[in-house]
LUMFI-348807 format. One record per residue: residue in three letters; x, y, z of N, C-alpha, C, O in turn. Coordinates in steps of 0.02 Angstrom, whole numbers, plus 50000, padded with zeros to 5 digits. Example, Ala and Ser with C-alpha at 12.3 -4.5 7.8 and 13.67 -1.06 7.14 Angstrom:
BEGIN
ala506604971650390506154977550390506604983550390507124983450423ser506424988850354506844994750357506455000250394506705005750402
***
This chain:
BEGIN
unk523785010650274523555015150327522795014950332522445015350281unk522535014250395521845011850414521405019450393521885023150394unk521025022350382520735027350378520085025450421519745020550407unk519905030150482519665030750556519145034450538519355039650512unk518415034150540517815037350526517215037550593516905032350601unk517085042150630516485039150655516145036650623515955031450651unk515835037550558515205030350521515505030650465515735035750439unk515505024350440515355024250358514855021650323514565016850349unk514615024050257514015024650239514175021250168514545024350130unk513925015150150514245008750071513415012450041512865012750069unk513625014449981513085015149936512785021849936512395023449981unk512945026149886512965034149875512045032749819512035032949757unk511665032049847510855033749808510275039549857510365045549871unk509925036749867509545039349868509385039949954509145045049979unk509525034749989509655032350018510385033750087510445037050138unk510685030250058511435029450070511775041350080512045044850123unk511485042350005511615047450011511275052450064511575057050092unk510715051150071510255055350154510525052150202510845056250236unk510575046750225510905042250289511485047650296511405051850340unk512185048150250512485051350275512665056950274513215058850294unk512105061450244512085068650252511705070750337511855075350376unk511205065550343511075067350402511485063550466511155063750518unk511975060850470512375056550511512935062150500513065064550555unk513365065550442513685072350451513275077150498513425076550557unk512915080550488512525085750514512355084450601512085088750636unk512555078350623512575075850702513435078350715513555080050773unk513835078550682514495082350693514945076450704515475076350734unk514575070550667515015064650661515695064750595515535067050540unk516345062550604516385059850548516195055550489516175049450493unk516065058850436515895052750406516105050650348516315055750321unk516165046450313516515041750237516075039650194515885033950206unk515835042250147515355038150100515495036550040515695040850001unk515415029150019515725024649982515225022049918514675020449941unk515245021249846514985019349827515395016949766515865020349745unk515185010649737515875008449664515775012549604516255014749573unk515175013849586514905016649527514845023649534514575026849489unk515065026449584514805032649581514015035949602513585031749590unk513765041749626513205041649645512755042149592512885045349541unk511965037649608511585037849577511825037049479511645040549432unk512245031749481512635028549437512155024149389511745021049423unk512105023349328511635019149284511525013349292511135009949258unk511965011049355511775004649374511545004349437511474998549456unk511375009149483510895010849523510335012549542510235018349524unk509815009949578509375010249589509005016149582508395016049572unk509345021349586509475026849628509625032149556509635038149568unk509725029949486510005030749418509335034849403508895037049440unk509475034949322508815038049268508885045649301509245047549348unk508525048349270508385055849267507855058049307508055063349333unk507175056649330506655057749352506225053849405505955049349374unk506085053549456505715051549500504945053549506504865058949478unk504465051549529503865054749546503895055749617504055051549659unk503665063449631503715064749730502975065849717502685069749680unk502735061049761501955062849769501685058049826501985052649828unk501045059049886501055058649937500625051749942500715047549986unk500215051249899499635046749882499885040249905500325038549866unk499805036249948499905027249958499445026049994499525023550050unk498835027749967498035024649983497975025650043497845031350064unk498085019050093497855020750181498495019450204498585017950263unk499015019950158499605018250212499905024650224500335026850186unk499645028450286499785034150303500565035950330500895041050338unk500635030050338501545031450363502145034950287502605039050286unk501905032050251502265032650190501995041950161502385046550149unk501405042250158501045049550139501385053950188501485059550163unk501635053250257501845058350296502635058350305502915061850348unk502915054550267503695053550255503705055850215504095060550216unk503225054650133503405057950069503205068050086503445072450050unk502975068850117502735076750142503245076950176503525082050155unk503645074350224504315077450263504815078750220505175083750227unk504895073850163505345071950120505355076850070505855079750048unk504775077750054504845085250001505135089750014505545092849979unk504895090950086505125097050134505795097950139506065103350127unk506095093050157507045092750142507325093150094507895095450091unk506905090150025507215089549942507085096749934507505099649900unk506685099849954506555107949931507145112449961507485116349928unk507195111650011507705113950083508275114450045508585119650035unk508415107950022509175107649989509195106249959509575101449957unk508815108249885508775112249821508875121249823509355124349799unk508515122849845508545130249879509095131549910509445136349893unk509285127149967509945131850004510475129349920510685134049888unk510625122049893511005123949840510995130449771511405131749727unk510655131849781510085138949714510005133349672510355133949622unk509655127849673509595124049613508865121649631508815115849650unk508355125249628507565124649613507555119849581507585114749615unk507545119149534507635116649483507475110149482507155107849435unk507615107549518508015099149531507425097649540507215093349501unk506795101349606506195098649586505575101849540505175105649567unk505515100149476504885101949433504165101149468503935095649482unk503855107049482503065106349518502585107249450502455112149415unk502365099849445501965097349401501245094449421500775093849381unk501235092749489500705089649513500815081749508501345078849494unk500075078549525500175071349498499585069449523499345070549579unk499265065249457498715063249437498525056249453498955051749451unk498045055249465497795049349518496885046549489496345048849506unk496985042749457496355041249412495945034749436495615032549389unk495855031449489495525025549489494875025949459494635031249439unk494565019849454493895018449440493355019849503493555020449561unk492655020249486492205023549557492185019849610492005021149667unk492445013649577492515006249634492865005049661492715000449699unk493505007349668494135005049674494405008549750494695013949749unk494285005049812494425005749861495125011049894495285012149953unk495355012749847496065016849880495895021649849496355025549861unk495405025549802495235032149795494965034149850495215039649863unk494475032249901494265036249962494895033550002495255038250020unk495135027650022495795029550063496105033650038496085038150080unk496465035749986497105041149970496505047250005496715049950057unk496065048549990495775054450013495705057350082495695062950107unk495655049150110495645049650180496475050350216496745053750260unk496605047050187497385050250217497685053950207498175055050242unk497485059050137497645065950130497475069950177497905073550203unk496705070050201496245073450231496435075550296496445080950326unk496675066150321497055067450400497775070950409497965074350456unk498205068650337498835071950347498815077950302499355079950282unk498325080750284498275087950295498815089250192499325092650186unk498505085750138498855083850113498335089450065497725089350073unk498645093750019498085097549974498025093349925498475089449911unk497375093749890497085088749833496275092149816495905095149854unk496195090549756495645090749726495285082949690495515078149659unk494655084849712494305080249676493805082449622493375086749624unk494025077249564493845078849488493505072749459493725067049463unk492895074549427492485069849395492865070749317493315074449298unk492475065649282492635064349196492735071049164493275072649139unk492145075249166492325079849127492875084749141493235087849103unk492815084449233493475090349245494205087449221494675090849201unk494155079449230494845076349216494885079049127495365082149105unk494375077449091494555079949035494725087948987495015089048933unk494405092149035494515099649025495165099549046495565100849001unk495485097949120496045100849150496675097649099497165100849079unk496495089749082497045085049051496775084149005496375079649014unk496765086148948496595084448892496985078848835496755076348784unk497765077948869497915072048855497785066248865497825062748815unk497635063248919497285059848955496905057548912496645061948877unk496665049248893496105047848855495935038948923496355035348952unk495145038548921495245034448948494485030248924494045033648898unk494415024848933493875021848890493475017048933493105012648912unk493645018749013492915017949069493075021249117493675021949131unk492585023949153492565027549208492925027849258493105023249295unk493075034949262493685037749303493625042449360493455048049341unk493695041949418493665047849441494485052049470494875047849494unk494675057349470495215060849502495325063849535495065069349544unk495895060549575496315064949624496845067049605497285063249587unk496935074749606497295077949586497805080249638497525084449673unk498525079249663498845082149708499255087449681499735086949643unk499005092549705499385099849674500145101549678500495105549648unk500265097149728500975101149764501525096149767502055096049798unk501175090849716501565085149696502105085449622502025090049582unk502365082949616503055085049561503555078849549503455073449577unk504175080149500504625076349478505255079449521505325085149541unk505685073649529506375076249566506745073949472506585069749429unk507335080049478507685076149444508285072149468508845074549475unk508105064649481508435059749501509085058349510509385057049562unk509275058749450510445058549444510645063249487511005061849534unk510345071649471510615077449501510475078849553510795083349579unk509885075249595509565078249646510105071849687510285073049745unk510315065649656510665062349732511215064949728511575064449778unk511565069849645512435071349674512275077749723512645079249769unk511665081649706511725087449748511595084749832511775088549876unk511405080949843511255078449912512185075849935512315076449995unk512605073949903513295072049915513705076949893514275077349917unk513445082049839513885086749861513935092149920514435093949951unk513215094449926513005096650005513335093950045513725097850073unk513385087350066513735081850123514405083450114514675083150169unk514815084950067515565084450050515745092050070516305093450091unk515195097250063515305105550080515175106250154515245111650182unk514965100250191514765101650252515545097650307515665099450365unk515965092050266516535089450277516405081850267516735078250304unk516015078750225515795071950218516405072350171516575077250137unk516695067050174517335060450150516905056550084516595051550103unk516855057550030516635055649982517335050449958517925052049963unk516995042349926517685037149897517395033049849516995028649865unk517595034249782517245029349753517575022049745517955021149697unk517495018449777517815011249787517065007149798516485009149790unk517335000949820516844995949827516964992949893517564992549907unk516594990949935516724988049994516354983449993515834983549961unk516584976950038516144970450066516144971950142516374976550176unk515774965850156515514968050232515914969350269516394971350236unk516074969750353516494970550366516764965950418516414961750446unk517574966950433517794961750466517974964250542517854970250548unk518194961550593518344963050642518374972650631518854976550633unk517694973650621517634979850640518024983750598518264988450630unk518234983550521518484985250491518164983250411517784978450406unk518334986950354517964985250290518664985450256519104989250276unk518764981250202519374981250148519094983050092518614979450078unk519234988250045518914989949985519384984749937519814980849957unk519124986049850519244981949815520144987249810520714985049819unk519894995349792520674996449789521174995349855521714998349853unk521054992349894521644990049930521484997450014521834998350064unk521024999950001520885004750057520755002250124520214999250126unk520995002350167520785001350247520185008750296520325014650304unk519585005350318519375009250347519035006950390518635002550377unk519095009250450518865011050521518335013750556518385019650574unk517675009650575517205016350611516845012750676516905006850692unk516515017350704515985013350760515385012250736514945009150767unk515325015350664514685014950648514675014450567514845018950528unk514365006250546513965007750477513595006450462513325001850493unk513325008650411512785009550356512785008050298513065011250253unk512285000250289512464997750191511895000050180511384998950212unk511965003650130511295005250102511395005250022511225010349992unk511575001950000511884999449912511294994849883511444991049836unk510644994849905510094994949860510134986849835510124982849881unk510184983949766510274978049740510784974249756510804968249745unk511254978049785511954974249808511824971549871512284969149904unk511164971649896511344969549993511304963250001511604960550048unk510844958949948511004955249967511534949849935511504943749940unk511914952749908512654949849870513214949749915513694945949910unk513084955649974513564956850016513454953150080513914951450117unk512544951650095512534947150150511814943350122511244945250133unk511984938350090511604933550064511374927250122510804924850120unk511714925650156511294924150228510774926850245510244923950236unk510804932950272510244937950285509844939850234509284939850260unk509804940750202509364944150148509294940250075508994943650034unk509494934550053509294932450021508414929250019508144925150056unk508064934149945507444930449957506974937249992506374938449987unk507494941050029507154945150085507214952250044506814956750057unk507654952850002507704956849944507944956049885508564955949882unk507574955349827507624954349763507714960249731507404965349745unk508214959649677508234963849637507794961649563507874955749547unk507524964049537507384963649463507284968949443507224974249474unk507264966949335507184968849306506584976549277506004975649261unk506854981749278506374987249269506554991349195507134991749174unk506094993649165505964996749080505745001549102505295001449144unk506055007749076505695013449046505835017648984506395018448960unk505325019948963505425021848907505335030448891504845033448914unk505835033748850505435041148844505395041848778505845040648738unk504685044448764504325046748678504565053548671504645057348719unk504695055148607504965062848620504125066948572503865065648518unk503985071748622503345075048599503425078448534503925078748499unk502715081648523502735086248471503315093348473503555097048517unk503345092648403503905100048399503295106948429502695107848419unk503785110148463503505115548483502905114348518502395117648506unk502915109848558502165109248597502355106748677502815102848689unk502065108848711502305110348786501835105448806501985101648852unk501075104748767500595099348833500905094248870500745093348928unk501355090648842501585084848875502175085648923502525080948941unk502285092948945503175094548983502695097449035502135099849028unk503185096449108502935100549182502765107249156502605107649097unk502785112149192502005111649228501395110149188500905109349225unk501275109649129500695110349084500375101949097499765101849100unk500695095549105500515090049123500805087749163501415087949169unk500265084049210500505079249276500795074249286500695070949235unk501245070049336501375064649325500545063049330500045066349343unk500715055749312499975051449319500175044849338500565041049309unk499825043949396499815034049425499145031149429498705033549466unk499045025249386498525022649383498165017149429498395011449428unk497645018449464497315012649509497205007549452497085009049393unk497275000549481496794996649465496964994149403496744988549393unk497344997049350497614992849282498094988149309498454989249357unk498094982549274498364979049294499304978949267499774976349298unk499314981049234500144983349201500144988349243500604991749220unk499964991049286500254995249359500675000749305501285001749309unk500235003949257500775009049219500855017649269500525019149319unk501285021049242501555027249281501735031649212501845028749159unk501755039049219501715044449173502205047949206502055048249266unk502785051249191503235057049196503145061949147503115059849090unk503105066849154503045071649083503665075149081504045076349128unk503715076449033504255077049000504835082449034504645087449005unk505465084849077505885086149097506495087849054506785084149014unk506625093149068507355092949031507315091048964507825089048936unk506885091248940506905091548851507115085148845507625084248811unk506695077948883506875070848874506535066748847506665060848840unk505915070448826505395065548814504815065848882504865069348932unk504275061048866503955058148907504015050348938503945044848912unk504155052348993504475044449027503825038449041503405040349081unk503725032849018503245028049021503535023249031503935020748992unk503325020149104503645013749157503055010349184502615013649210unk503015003249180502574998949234502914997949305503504997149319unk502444998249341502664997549416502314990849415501754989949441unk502784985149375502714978049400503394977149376503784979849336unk503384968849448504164967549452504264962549392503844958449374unk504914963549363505144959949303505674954949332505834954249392unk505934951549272506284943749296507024946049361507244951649372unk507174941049384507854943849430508264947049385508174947149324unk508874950549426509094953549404510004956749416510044961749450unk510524954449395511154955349420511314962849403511404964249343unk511384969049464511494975049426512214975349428512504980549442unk512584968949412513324972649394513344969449322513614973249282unk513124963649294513114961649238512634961949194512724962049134unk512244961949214511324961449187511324966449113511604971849109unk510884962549050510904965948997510644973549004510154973549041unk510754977848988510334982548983509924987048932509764993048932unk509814981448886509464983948824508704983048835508524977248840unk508214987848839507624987048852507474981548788507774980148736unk506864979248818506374976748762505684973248753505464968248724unk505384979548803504564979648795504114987448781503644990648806unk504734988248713504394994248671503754993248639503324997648632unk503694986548618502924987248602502294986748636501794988948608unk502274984048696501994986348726501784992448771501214993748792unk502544997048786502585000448797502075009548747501795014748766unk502235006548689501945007848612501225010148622500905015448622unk501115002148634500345000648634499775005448676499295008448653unk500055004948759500025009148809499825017548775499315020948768unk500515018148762500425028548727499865029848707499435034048719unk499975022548648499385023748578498665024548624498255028948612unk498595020148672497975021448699497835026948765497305029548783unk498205027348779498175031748842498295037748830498015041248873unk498755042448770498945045648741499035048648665499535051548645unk498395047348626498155047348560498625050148523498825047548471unk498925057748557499275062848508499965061348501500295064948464unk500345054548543500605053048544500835045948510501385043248519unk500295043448469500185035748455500745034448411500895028548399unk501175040748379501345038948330502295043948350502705045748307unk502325044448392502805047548432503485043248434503435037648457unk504185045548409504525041248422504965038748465504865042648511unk505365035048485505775031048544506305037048545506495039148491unk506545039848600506805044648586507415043848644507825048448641unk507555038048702507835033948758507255028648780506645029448777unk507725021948807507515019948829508075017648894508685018348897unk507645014948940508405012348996508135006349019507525005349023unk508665001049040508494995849106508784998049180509365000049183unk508524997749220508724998849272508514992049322508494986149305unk508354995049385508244986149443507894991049500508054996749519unk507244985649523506884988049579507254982449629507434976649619unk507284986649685507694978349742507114979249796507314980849851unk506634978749791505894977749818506024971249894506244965749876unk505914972049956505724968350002505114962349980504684962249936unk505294958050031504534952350000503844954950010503374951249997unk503754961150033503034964150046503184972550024502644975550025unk503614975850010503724981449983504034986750032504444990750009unk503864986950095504134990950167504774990550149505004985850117unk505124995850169505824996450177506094992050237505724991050285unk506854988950236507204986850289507554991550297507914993650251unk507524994550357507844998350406507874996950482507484998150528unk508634993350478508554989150536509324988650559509754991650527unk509494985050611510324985050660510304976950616509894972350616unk510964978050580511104966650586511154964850642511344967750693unk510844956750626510724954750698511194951250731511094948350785unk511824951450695512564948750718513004952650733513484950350765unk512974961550710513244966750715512944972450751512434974950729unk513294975350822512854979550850512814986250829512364990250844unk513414987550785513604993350715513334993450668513184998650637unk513214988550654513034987650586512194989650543511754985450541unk512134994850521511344996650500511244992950433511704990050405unk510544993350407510664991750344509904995750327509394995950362unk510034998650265509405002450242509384999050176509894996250155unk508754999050135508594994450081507834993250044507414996350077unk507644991050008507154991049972506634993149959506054991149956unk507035000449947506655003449912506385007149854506165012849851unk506465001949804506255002849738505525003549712505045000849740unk505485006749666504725004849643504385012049700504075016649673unk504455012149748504265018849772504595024149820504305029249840unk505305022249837505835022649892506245028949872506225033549913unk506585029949820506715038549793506585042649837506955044249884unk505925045149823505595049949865505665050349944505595055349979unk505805044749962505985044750034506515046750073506545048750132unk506905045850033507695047850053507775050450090508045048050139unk507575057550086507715064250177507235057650214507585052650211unk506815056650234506425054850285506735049450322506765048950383unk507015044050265507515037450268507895039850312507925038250371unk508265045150277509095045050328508875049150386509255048550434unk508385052950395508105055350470507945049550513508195047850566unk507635047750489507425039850552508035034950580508225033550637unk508245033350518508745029750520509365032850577509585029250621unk509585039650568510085042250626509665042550684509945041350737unk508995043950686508755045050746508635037550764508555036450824unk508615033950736508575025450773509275025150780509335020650822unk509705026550769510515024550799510785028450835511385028550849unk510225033450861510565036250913510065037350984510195040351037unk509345032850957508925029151014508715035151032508745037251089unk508355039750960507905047350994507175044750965506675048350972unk507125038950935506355037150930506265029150920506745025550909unk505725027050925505635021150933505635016950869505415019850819unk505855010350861505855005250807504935006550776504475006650817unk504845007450713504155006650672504364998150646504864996250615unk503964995450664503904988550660503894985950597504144980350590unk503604989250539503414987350472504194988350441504334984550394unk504844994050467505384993450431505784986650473506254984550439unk505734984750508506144977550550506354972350488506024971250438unk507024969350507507194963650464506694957650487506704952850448unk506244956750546505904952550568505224952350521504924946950524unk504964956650484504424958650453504314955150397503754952950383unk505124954050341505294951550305505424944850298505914942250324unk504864940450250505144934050235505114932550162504774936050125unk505474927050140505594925550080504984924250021505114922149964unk504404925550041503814925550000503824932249978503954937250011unk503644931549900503424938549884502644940949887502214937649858unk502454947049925501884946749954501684957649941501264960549976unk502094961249887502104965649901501494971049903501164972649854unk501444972749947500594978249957500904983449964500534985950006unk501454988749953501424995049957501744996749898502274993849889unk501545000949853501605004249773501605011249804501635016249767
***
C-alpha cells in the first residue's frame, strides 16, 4: 500500500528536520524519513553541542541567517519548556591586529545590528583568564552568542513536527522513481513534493549530480573533563572560542552537560564513508598539545570522550539549496557541515519559501555555483 504525502522530507538533522517542520506548518502533509534515526552518531547533524554564533567576517548573508536562526531555536526551545537546549555562553573571537576579518566581523555586526564588544589583551585576559595566548590578540566578544545542545535540539525540532501532525519513519530511502520512493523496509510512498536533505548521503544517492560537488570527510573531536569542583571551563563562566588565522582552524566548546570541554579543528580530514567509516578518533595528541597550550590549567586534563563524525562541505563551503535539474519536485538541501547546524530554522525557511516561489533564488546556494574543485571560503 502506497502511503500519499504532500512532501517528503529523506534525512531527519539539522536540516531535513527544519525543512519539514516548516513545510508542516504551510498545512501540508508531510513524511519525514531518516535510517539512523534523528541526529544519529552517524550524522552530520550527531555529537552533543554546536556553536550558535553570528560572526562569518563579511559574509553578511550567513551573520543574518545565524540571528534569524537563533530566533526560531529559542522560539522552539521555549514553546517546548526546554531552555535549556540553548546554553548562553557567548563566543569568543580572537584574531591577530592584522588579520582582515576582525574589522569585517565588526562591520557586519555593526550593519546587522549584531551586539559585541571590543577587547584588547588585557581585557581578553581579566574577562578569560583561561585563555593563554603567546602573540597578539585582539577580541570580539559576541554576548548573545551560545551552544545548542545538538542530539536534543534536532529530536526536539521532530518532535514539535510530529505534535503539530508530521509522519515521522525511520527507514531508508533512494531516490525516487516515477514519482514515487521504495524504502529499504519494503514501504511505498507518494508525494508532489521532496526534499533530500541526508547530509553525507547525497551524494551516494545521486552521484551524477553531486559527486565531487559534495564531499564528505573525516572530523575529530575531543572532550577533556575539567577540574573537580571548578566551573571556569562550563557555560556561562566560559565562551565558546573560534580562532582567526591559526592555521589548525581550532574551535572551543565549554563544557555542557557535565561533558567535558569539547576541542575540534575546523579543517577538512581524509574522505569519508558515514555508513562504514572507522570511528575511533586518533589525533589526541595533537589535540593534547593544543589544551596544553591554549589552556595551561588544563595541560594535564584527561580524555574523558572522544568522537568521529563527517563534515559533507560543498567545493567552496555555501550550502546547496536548490530544485534537481531533472526533477521539477525534487529539492535538495546539503552541505552544511563545518558551519551549517546553526542554520537549520533559516535553511528550512528559505527553502519552503523557494518552493512555493515567495522569494527569489540567492545565487551563492544554486547547484550551478558548485564545482568539483575544492575552493572552500566560508568557516
Amino acid at each position: 500500500m502506497t502511503k500519499s504525502y504532500d512532501a517528503v522530507v529523506i534525512g531527519a538533522g539539522a536540516f531535513g528536520s527544519w525543512a519539514a517542520y516548516h513545510l508542516r506548518k504551510t498545512g501540508r502533509s508531510v513524511a519525514l524519513l531518516d535510517q539512523y534515526g534523528p541526529a544519529n552518531s552517524r550524522a552530520s547533524s550527531g555529537d552533543e553541542s554546536r556553536i550558535m554564533r553570528a560572526g562569518y567576517g563579511a559574509d553578511e548573508i550567513y551573520t543574518r541567517w545565524a540571528m534569524r536562526s537563533r530566533e526560531l531555536w529559542i522560539e522552539l526551545f521555549d514553546a517546548a519548556g526546554q531552555p535549556e537546549l540553548f546554553q548562553h555562553s557567548g563566543a569568543l573571537w580572537t584574531p591577530s591586529p592584522s588579520d582582515p576579518r576582525g574589522p569585517a566581523t565588526r562591520a557586519a555586526f555593526e550593519k546587522c545590528g549584531v551586539e559585541f564588544e571590543n577587547l584588547g589583551m588585557a581585557e581578553i585576559a581579566a574577562r578569560f583568564p583561561q585563555f593563554h595566548f603567546t602573540s597578539e590578540r585582539i577580541g570580539i566578544f559576541e554576548p548573545r552568542a551560545g551552544v545548542l545542545l545538538a542530539r536534543k535540539a534536532v529530536n526536539q525540532v521532530v518532535n514539535s513536527a510530529v505534535g503539530n501532525g508530521l509522519h515521522y519513519f525511520r527507514d531508508a530511502a533512494s531516490a525516487p522513481t516515477a514519482d514515487r520512493i521504495k524504502t529499504t523496509s519494503g514501504e511505498v510512498f507518494s508525494a508532489a513534493l521532496y526534499v533530500y536533505a541526508c547530509g553525507p548521503w547525497l551524494p551516494k544517492i545521486f552521484p551524477d549530480l553531486l559527486k565531487n560537488r559534495i564531499r564528505a570527510t573525516r572530523q575529530e573531536s575531543f572532550y577533556f573533563g575539567t577540574p573537580l569542583g571548578n566551573l571556569d571551563f562550563s557555560a556561562p563562566n566560559m565562551p565558546a572560542w573560534i580562532d582567526f588565522g591559526d592555521e589548525r582552524c581550532p574551535y572551543i566548546v565549554p563544557e555542557v552537560e557535565s561533558r567535558g570541554l569539547k576541542i575540534a579543528f575546523d579543517r577538512h580530514g581524509p574522505d569519508f564513508d558515514p555508513d562504514t567509516g572507522d570511528r575511533l578518533a586518533a589525533g589526541l595528541a595533537a589535540a593534547r598539545a593544543f589544551v596544553a597550550e591554549r589552556l595551561p590549567a588544563l595541560a594535564a586534563a584527561p580524555l574523558v570522550e572522544s568522537r568521529v563524525c563527517q563534515y559533507e562541505n560543498t567545493s567552496n563551503g555555501d550550502f546547496l539549496i536548490d530544485r534537481h535539474p531533472d526533477f521539477d519536485n525534487l529539492w535538495i538541501a546539503g552541505g552544511g557541515s563545518g558551519h551549517g547546524f546553526k542554520h537549520g530554522p533559516a535553511v528550512g525557511e528559505y527553502l519552503t519559501q523557494r518552493i512555493e516561489n515567495k522569494i527569489a533564488e540567492n545565487p551563492r546556494f544554486s547547484l550551478a555555483a558548485k564545482t568539483a574543485d575544492r575552493a572552500r571560503s566560508v568557516f
